[in-house]
N, C-alpha and C positions, 0 to 999 in steps of 0.2 A: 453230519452236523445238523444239526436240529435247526427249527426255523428262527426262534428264540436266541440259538447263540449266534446265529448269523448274524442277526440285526445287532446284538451286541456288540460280536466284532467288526461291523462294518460302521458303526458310532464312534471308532475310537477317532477317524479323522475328525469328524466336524465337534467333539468332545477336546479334542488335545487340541483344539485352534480356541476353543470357549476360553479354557484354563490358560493358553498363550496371551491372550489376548487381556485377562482378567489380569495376568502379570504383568502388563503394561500400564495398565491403571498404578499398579501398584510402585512401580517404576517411574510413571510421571509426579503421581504422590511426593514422591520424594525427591524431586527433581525440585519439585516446588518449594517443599521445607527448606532445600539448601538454598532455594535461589534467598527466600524469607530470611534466613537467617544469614546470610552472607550480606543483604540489604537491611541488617536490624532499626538502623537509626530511619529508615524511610518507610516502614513498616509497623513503628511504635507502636502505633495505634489500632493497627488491623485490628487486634483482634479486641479490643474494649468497642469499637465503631461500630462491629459488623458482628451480627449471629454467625458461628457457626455451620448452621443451617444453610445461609445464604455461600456463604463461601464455597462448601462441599458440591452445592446445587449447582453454583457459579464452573467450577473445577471440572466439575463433571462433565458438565455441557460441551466446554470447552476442550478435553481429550478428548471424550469420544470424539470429537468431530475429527480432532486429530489423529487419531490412533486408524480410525474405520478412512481413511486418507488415503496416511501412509500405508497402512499393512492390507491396503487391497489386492495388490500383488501376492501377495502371501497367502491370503483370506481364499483366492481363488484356485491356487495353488493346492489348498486342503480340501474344495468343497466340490469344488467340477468334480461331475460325474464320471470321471473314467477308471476302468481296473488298473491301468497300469501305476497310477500314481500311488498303489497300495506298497509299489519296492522300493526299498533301501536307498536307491539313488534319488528319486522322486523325494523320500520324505529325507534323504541330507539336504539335499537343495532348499527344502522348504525352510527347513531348519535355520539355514546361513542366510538365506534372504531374511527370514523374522528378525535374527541377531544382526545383521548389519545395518538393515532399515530403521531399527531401536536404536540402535547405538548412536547411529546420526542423530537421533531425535534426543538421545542421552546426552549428545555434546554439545549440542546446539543450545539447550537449555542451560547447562551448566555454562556454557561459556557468554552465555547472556547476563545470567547473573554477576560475572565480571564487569560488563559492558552498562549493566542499568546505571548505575552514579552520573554515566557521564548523556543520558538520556532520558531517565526516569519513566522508562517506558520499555514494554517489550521491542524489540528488534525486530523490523518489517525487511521489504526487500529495498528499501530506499537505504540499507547498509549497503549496499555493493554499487550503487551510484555514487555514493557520497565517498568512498574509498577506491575508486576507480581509476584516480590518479594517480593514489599512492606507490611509489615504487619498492617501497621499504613494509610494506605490509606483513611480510613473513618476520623481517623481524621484530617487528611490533608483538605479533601473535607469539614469537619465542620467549621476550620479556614478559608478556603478562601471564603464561606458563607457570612462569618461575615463581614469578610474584602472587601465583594465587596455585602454588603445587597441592593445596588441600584440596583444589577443584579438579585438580586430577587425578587424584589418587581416590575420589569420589567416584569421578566416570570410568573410572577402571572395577572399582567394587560394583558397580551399577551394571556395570556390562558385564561382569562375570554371571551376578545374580540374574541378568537375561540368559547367557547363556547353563548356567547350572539348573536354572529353574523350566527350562524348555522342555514341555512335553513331548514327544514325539508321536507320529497316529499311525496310519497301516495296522492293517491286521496282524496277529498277533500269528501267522505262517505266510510263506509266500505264496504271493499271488495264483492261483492257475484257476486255466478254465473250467467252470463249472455249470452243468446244464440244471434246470427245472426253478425249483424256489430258492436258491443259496444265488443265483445269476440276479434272479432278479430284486430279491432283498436285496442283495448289493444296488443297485439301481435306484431303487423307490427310498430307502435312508439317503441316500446322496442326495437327490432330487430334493425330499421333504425337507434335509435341512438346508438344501444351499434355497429355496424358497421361503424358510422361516429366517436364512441372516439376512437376507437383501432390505427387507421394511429396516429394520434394525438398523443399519447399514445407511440407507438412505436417509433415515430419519436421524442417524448421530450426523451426517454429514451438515443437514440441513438446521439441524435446530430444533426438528420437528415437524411433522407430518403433516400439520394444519393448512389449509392453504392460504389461511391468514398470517405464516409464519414466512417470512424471508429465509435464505440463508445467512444462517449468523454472523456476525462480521467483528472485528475487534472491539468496536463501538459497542456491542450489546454489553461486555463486562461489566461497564458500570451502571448496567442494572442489577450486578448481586452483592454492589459495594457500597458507603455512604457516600468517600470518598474519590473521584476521580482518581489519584494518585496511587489508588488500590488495587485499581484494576488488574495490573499487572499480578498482582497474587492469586486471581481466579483465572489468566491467558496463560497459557505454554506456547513458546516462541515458533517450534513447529504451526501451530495452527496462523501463527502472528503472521510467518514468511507465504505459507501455503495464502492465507486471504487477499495478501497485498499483492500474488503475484500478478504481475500484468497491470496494476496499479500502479502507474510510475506516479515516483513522489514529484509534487510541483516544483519546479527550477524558472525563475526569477528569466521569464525572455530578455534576450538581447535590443531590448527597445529603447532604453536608458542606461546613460556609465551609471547610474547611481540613482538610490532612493531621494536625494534633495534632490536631481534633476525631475523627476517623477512627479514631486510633490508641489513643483509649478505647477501643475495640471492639475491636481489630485490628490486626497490625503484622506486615509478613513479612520485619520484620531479627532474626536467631536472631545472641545476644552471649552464646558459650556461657561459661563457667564458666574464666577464662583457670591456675585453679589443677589443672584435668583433666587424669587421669596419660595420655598417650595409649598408644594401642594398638593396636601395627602389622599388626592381621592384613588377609592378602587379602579381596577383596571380587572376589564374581561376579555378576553378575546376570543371570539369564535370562528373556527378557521372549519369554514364549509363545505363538505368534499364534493368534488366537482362541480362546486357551485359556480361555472363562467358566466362571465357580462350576458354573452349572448342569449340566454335564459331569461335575463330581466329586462320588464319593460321599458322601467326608468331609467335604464342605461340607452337605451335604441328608440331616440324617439323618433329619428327618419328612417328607421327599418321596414323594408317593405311599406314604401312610402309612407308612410307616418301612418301606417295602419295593425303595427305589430302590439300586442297587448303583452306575449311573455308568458313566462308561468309561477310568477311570483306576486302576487298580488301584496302580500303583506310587507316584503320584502322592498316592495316600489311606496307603500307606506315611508318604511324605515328612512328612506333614502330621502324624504323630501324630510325629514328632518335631521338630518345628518348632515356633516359636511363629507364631500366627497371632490372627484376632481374630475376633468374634460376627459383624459387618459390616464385609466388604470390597469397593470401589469404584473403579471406574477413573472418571478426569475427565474423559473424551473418548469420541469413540466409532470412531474409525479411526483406522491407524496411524502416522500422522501426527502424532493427536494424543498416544500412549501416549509415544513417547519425550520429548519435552517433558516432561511431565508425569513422568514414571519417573526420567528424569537428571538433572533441572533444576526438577522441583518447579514448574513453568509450569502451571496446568492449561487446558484448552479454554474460552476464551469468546470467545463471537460469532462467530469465524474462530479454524479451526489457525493457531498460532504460526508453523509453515514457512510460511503464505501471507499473512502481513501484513507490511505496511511494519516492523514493528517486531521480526519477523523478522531486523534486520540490525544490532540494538541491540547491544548487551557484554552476553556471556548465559554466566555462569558452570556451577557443577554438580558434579554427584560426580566426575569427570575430572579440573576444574579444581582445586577445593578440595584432594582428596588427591595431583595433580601438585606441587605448591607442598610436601607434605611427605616429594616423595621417591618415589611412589607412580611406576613404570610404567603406565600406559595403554594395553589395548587394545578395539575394537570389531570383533566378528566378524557378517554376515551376509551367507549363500550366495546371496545375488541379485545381477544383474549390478553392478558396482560403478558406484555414485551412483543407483541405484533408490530411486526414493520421498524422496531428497534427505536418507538417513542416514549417508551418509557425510559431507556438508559440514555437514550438522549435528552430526556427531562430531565433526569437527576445531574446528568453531566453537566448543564446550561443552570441547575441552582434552584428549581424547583424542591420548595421541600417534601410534597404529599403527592402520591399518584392515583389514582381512581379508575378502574379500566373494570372488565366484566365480572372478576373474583371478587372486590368490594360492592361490582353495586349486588349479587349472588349473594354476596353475606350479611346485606344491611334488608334487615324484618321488612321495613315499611316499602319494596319494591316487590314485583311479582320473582326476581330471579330471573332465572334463563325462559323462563314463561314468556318474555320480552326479548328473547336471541331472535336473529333473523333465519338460522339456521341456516349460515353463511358466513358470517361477516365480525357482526356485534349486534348490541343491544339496537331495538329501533332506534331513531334519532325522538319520538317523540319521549317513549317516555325516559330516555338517559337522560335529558337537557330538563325533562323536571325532578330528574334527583340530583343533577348539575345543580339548578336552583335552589333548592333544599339543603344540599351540601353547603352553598356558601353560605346559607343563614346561622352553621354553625361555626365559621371561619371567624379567625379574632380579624379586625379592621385596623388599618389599613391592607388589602389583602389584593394579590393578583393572581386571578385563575385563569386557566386559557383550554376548550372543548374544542376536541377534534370530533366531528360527525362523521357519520359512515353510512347512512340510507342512499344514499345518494349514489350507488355502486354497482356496477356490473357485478350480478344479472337482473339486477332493476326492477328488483322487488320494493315489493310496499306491503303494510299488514292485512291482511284476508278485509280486516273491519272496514278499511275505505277501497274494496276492490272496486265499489261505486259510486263512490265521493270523487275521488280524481282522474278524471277518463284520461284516455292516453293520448299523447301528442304525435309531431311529427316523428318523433324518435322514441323509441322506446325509454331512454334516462326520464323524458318528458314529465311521466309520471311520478317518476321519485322527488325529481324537483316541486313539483307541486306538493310533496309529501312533507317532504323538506322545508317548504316556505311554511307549511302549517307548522311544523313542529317549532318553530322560531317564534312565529306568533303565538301559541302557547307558551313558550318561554319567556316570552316576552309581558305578557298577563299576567305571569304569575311572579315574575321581576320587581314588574314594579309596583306589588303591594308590598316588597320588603323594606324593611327599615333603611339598608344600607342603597337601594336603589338611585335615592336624589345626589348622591353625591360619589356616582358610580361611571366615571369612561369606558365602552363599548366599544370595540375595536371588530368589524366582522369583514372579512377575507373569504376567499376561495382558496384550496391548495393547488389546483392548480383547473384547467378545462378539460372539457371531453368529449362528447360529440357534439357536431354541428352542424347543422343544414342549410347555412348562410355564406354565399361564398366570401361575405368580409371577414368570415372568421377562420376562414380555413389558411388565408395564409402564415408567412411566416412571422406578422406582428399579430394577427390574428387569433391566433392559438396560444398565446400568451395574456389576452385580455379578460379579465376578473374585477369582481367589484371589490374595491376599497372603500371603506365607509367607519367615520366614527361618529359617534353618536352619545351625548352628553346631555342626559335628561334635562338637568341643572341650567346649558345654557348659559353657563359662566365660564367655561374653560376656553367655547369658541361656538360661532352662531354656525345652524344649518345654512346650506346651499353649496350648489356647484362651482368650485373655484377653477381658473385655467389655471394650469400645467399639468405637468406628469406625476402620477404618485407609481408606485411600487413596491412588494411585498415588504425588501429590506428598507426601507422608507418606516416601517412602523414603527419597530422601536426607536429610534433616535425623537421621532416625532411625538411619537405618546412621552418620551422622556422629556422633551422638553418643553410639553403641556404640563407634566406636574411639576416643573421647575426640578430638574435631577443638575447638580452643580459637579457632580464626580465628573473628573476626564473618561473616555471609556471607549474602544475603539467598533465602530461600525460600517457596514460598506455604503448603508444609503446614507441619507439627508436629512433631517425634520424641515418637514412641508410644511411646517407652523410659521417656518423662520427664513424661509426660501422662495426671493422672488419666481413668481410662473414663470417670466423667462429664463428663471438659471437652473427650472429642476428640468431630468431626465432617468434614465431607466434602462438597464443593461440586461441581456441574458443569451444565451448559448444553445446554439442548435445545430447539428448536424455536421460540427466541426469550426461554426462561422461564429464571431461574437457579434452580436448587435445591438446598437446606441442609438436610441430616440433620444434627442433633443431639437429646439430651435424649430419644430414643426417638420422632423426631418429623421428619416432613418438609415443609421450606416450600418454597413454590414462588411466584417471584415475577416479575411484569413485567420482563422484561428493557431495555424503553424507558423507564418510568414509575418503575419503581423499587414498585410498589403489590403488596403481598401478594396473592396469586391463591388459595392452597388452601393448608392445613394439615394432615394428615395425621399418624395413631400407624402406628406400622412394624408394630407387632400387627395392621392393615389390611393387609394382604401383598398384597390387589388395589385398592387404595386406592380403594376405592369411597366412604367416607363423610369428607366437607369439613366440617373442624373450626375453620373459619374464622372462621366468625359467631359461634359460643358459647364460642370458646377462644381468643383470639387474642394470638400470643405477639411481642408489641412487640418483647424484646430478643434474639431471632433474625433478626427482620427488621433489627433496627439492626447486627447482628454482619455478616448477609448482606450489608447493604448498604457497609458498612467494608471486608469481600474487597473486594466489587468495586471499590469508588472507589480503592482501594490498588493492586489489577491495574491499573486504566486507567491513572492516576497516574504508577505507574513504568516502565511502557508509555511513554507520551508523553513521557517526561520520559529515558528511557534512563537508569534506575536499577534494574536488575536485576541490578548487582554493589553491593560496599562498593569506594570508590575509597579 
């Protein structure tokens, strides 16, 4: 045998798993047509809404990840290097794992498409909690058999055409030993291709290779739909059960018989005031990454005895003319969780909202709510587009326009990727002056809202100020400083526009990062970020420091009810506009514990049990003395416990809009 037909015949494995696998594409394809067309009336529109293009892109992403999942059993089965899997018994085996692993994913889908009317959504693993009771389950599953026999006489044609279309690989005689180049050609084809599927492989699983890319999660779909409701025609239910596993869906704690009990304490339906003159000005909001208090001077003015200067110089500007507040708090602690919480008033508990099942509920926000009065919509952020899943969660929250590193690449008047960090995203300097340029072409009344990214491990800044901004105690030290300039350039170039005087400014952190201060390193610590708005004009609300507490989901209800917004609309914080300082406070979740600042005062409680753990005065800055046992404040714990039971509530209940 020659050395040429060796390497041909020792291709035919990792060849007949290319083609196996190409079948499955082909197989989930049409999984998806039935489920489309079994759901026609919820589907009317797909395809006038949405390209093609987007759809297929959408589809794609989503089996592979599925298929390279499931069939990794299989995958390995064909490509591991050894002679013996060249026999008959090795490649039947192969074969019946392929066809059985498929078939489940054949039925799974198809049987979902029964199941969407009464969910409108793909099927996660919060099926098998929510039916766990059920004792009568099988004959449920035998009725709607009967009543949808066209879906199984589907999955039967489906799994035939898996199994009729299966390649099978092995060499083309049986195996035996063979010494010199035919041994090792066998060897070096095995190797070379089972090292050319693993990127493959890893990168379908993931979403892609980038290290700015997450793994994909149900949530991205509606970024290749216009629709939320669409989503489901670009997910297959395999991938849906596979993301959620281990995701348990939220269930309503046992801390109240009932939501009117709950809602003595607590209620995140805001029914503003329907006689409210409204008040059309812009809204921006810049949510600054890793921008923490601890970083600004204007926030620490007894830091290091009242000798701490900061590294934001322009930014302790902004601030004295801004209103802001004594205590301010992000709900989350990655950036994940900052926009939820920023847009949507969602704050962090137990899992980021992008990564649960409930991630895929009707999720309103400042987008939605001022789209509905007219309001243009856009999101700008310089990382490759759909990084970190804020693009599909802009379009899902009602943003209508996204901006990320392919538009600012495509638009003449920017240098392009000449401005990548070669990491990350665009700098922050010069994205936030095609941020500003962008809006000068935006119709008015309009709200945009810029995620930055300089500000990021591994804390780079551009070559051109390697000596403009020395470096601090911490390596971030410098990006911040990079960061504060970029803001003040944006801020220059702001307010020569026309739309600038009659424009609200909203700027946040997503969340903190490092710190070299022990006030910040504990557990309210690590949570503290500047809030700050800022209203050239003057008319909406005067600068200065006000007492209480603000917090991330605190914005939108509050910017809404600075431009006078009269829709009901549900949200989890407050407008600080309209909230004596003694009655705001501020929630968020760590390490299994949820935690409630109010009243000058932080509790921290079981996250499982629901049982007060520590109590805490904020005049304890390193909360070292637990004021549990001699102070214990019932009606915070009952308030804390109301958030929560009201989060899970309308979590599981898919009530995070007013319908």
């Amino acid at each position: 045998m020659t050395t040429s037909t060796a390497i041909a015949n020792h291709l035919r494995s990792p060849l007949a798993m290319v083609c196996n696998l190409m079948l499955c594409f082909v197989v989930y394809w049409l999984c998806r047509i039935i489920y489309i067309a079994e759901n026609a009336a919820a589907f009317a529109t797909l395809w006038s809404d949405n390209s093609l293009a987007d759809i297929m892109a959408g589809a794609y992403a989503f089996d592979a990840s599925a298929i390279c999942y499931t069939n990794a059993p299989y995958a390995l089965l064909m490509l591991i290097p050894l002679h013996v899997k060249e026999s008959h018994v090795w490649q039947d085996a192969a074969k019946w794992l392929f066809v059985v692993t498929n078939s489940v994913a054949v039925v799974v889908n198809l049987a979902d498409a029964a199941y969407f009317p009464y969910t409108g959504r793909r099927t996660t693993v919060s099926v098998f909690s929510e039916f766990a009771a059920e004792g009568n389950i099988g004959s449920i599953f035998a009725t709607e058999m009967l009543r949808h026999w066209y879906l199984v006489v589907a999955g039967i044609a489906l799994i035939a055409i898996l199994c009729t279309g299966y390649r099978r690989g092995g060499s083309r005689q049986q195996p035996r030993r063979q010494a010199g180049h035919a041994t090792a050609a066998y060897y070096i084809v095995q190797v070379v291709a089972l090292a050319a599927y693993l990127p493959y492989c890893i990168s379908s699983m993931r979403g892609g290779l980038s290290h700015a890319v997450r793994p994909i999660t149900i949530s991205n779909a509606t970024q290749y739909v216009a629709r939320p409701a669409h989503a489901a025609a670009v997910l297959n239910t395999p991938f849906a059960l596979l993301r959620t596993l281990g995701k348990h869906a939220f269930t309503p704690p046992p801390f109240f018989a009932s939501t009117a009990e709950a809602e003595r304490y607590y209620s995140p339906l805001h029914t503003p005031d329907a006689d409210t003159q409204p008040r059309p000005f812009n809204v921006v909001v810049l949510i600054v990454e890793s921008f923490g208090a601890e970083y600004i001077g204007a926030l620490n003015p007894t830091l290091d005895g009242g000798r701490y200067a900061g590294y934001t110089p322009f930014t302790d500007e902004l601030i004295a003319r801004s209103a802001t507040f004594a205590t301010s708090l992000a709900n989350g602690r990655k950036s994940i969780d900052g926009m939820p919480s920023i847009l949507s008033s969602i704050p962090m508990f137990v899992e980021p909202f992008f990564l649960t099942p409930s991630s895929m509920n009707d999720v309103g926000g400042l987008a939605a709510e001022l789209s509905r009065r007219g309001y243009a919509t856009a999101f700008f952020h310089g990382a490759e587009n759909g990084s970190m899943g804020f693009q599909a969660f802009a379009r899902k929250t009602g943003y209508g326009s996204y901006y990320g590193r392919t538009e600012y690449n495509a638009d003449p008047a920017t240098a392009g990727d000449a401005d990548f960090d070669g990491m990350w995203a665009i700098w922050d300097e010069p994205f936030l002056q095609y941020f500003c340029r962008t809006m000068g072409t935006m119709q008015e009344p309009f709200l945009t809202t810029v995620f930055t990214a300089s500000s990021h491990h591994p804390f780079r800044i551009p070559e051109e100020y390697r000596d403009t901004f020395p470096d601090g105690a911490l390596p971030i030290h410098r990006c911040i400083r990079y960061t504060d300039h970029a803001l003040r350039r944006f801020f220059q170039t702001a307010s020569r526009q026309p739309w600038y005087g009659h424009t609200l400014f909203v700027l946040t952190a997503d969340h903190t990062n490092l710190s070299d201060h022990d006030v910040y390193q504990t557990d309210l610590g690590r949570f503290r970020v500047p809030i700050l708005f800022f209203d050239p004009s003057a008319t909406l609300l005067t600068p200065g420091c006000r007492d209480g507490i603000a917090q991330q989901i605190d914005i939108m209800p509050s910017v809404l009810g600075l431009l006078g917004h009269k829709e009901p609309y549900v949200a989890f914080g407050k407008d600080l506009f309209a909230t004596p300082a003694d009655s705001t406070w501020a929630v968020s979740y760590t390490g299994g514990i949820y935690q409630y600042v109010a009243g000058g005062r932080l509790l921290q409680m079981d996250g499982t049990t629901g049982q007060a753990r520590a109590l805490y005065s904020l005049s304890d800055s390193l909360l070292r003395h637990n004021l549990m046992a001699e102070q214990p404040d019932t009606l915070m714990e009952q308030r804390l416990r109301s958030i929560v039971y009201q989060y899970m509530s309308r979590m599981s209940a898919n009530e995070l809009i007013v319908r």
